[in-house]
N, C-alpha and C positions, 0 to 999 in steps of 0.2 A: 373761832369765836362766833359765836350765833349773834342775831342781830334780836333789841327787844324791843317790847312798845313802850318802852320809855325815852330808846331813841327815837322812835316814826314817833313820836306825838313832840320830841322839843324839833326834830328835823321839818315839820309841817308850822310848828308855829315859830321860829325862823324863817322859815319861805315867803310866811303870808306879812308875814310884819317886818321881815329885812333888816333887823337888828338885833342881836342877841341880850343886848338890854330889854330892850319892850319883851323880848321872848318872858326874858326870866319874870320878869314887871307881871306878863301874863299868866305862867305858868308858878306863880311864888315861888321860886326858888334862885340859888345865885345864878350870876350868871358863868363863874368856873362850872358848873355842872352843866350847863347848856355846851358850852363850849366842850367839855368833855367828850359829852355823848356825841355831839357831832362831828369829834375826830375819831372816835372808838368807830363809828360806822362807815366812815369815807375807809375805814382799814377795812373793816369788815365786807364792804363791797369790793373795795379796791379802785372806787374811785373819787376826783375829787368834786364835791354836791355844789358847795360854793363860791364864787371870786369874791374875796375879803378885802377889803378896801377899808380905809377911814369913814366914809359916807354910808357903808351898809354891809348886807351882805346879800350877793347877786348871785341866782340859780346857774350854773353854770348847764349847760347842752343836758349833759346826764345829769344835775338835779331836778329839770323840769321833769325830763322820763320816770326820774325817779318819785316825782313827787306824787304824779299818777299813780302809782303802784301805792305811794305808802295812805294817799284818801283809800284806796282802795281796800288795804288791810286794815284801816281802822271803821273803815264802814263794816268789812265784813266781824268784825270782833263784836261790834256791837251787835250786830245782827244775832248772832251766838249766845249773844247773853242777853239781849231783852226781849228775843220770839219770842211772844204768847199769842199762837191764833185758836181759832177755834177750835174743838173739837175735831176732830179726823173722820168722823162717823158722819160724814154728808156725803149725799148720791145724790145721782142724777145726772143731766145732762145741762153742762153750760154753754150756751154760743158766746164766744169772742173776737171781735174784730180789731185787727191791727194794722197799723200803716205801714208801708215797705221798710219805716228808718225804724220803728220798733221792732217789726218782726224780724228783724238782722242785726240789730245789735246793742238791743235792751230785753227781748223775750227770753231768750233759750235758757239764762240759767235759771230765771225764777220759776219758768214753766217746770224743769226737771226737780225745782224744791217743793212745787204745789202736788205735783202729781207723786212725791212721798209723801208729804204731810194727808195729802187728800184723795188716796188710790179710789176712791168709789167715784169719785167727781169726773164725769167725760167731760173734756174740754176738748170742745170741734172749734176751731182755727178759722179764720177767713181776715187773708189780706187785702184789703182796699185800700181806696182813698178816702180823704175824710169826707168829702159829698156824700159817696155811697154810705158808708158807716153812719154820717146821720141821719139819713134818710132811715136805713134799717132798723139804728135805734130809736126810730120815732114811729116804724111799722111791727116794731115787735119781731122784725126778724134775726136780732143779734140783743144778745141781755145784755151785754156790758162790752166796750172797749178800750183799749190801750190805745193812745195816740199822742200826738200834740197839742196838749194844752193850748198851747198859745195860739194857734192856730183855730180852735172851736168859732162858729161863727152863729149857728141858731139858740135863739135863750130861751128852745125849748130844750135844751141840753143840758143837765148840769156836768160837770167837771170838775174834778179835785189835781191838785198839782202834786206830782211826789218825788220829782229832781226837775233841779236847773241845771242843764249842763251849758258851760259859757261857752262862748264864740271865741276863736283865737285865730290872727291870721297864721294859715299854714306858708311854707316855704321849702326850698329843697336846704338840703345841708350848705351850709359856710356861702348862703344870699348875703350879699351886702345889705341888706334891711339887717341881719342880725348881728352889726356891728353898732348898729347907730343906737343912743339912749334913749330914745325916743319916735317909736312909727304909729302913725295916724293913716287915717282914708288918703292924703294928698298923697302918702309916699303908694300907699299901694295903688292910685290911681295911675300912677306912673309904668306898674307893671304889666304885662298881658294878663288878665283873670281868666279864670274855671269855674264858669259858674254852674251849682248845682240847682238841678229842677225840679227833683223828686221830692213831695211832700209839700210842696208850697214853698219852697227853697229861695226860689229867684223871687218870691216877691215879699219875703221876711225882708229877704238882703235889698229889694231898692228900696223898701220901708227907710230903713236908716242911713242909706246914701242917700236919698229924696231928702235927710234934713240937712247936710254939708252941702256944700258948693263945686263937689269934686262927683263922677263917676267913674265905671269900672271901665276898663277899655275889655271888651268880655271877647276870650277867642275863639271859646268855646263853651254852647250848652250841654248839658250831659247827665240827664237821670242815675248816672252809676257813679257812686261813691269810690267807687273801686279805680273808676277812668278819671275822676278827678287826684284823687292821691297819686298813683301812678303820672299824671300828666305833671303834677305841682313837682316829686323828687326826682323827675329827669329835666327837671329846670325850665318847660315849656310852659307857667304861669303860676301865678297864685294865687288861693280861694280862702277867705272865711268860712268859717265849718266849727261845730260841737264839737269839742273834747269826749263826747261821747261814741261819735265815728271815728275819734284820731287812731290811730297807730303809726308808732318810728317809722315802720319799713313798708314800702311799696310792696308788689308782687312781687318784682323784678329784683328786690334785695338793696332798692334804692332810700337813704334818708330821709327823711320829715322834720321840720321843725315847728316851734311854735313860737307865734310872739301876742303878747297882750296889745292890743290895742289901744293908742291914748283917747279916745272917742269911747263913749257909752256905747256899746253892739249889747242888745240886748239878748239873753239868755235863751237856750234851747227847751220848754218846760215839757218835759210828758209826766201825763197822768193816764188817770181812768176817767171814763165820759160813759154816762147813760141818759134815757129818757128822763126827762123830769117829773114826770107821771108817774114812775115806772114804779112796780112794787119789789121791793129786793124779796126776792128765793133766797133759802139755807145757803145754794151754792153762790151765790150773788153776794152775798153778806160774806164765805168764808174769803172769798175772792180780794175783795176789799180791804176784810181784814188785813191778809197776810202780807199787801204794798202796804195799809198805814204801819203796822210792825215792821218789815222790814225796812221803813225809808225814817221811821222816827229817829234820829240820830241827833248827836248836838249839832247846831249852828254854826260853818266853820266860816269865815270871811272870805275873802278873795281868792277862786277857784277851786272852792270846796263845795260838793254836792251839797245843793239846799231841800229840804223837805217842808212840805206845807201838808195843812189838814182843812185849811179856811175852805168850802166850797168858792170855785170861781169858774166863769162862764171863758175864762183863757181868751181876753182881749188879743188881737191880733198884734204880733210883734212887729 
């Protein structure tokens, strides 16, 4: 039995709303048919998505993995069916600058969809940080970049935002935090932290430990996304971090988990950022285009990629 998006669309609005009533309430239909489809797929995977209780219905380990994956397929559906970028027929040469957390693990596939829809378009590459990047894009030596919204600091820069991706504390597999109903900053204050530095990292994250009464007991600094995961599933501490750097599995083939926060951590945003001056070129305008088409999707609620079009200068999170 193939799985359909009629299951990933009631499997996602059960996750986010925790009741299979609200589901149906949301999605107008019964709620025997919500319930169906998300027995037809726990078969169809083979495994089980939710703990069913009287009070709701709660992601089990492999529904949160799975929930990922299923934002995932209905992002990309959409994408499929509402691209309309420009014309194809632009040349030339574009400079783009990107931070270490986009150019690793927000760039590479759109790059490989741009450079189809737009083979005449050179796109030359330059990884910074965002100082250098606004600097450049305020000397003309880079046309446009991918970075951190939230993180933009000059308002001679504008910036458009085109995902949120949320903060979730990471953990290694079967942490006692992932028993409890309930974890806030006190509990993870209590653990050994991983704090990451790359991109303006460690001073998002005192941003909103600076508003509780609690801090990180930090045991380690570390630029590498990579030395943080690894550190947090062999049980040596745990970090807050974007859903957009997670993955389940270490290097080493070790677990990952996630838990939501009961504290407001606010959102990981990247966009595109240029001069405020700046005059868009063809290739600057197709560039554009193809994030607002690709990130224009519907509005999903809690831990579903958010899209924006609003120009904003990405206040500091």
């Amino acid at each position: 039995m193939s799985i359909s998006l009629r299951q990933i669309r009631y499997f996602v609005a059960t996750a986010e709303l925790g009741q299979i009533s609200q589901a149906a309430v949301e999605l107008s239909i019964s709620q025997s048919a919500v319930t169906t489809a998300i027995r037809e797929l726990e078969r169809t995977v083979n495994l089980q998505l939710f703990h069913r209780s009287t009070s709701g219905m709660d992601l089990t380990p492999a529904g949160r993995e799975f929930l990922f994956h299923a934002y995932e397929i209905l992002q990309k559906v959409h994408e499929a069916t509402h691209l309309n970028i420009p014309s194809g027929n632009v040349e030339g040469r574009l400079s783009v600058a990107a931070t270490y957390t986009v150019m690793g693990y927000f760039l590479p596939d759109h790059l490989q969809r741009l450079n189809r829809s737009f083979p005449g378009l050179d796109i030359q590459l330059f990884e910074l940080n965002r100082e250098a990047i606004e600097e450049g894009l305020l000397s003309e030596r880079y046309d446009i970049a991918v970075l951190l919204t939230s993180n933009v600091r000059d308002p001679q820069i504008a910036s458009e935002t085109m995902i949120s991706s949320p903060r979730r504390l990471w953990v290694p597999s079967r942490h006692p935090l992932l028993r409890k109903p309930r974890v806030g900053l006190a509990d993870v204050a209590q653990q050994p932290y991983i704090m990451l530095t790359v991109d303006e990292a460690a001073n998002t994250s005192l941003g909103y430990w600076s508003t509780s009464h609690h801090r990180p007991d930090v045991k380690l600094r570390t630029s590498s996304v990579e030395a943080v995961r690894s550190m947090v599933a062999s049980g040596q501490g745990v970090a807050i971090l974007s859903d957009m750097v997670y993955r389940p599995w270490s290097l080493e083939g070790q677990r990952l988990e996630t838990i939501v926060l009961q504290e407001p951590i606010p959102a990981m945003n990247v966009g595109l950022a240029w001069a405020r001056n700046a005059k868009f070129s063809k290739g600057m305008e197709a560039f554009r285009s193809y994030f607002r088409q690709a990130f224009h999707i519907p509005q999903l609620r809690t831990g579903a990629i958010q899209s924006g079009y609003g120009e904003d200068r990405g206040q500091p999170a």
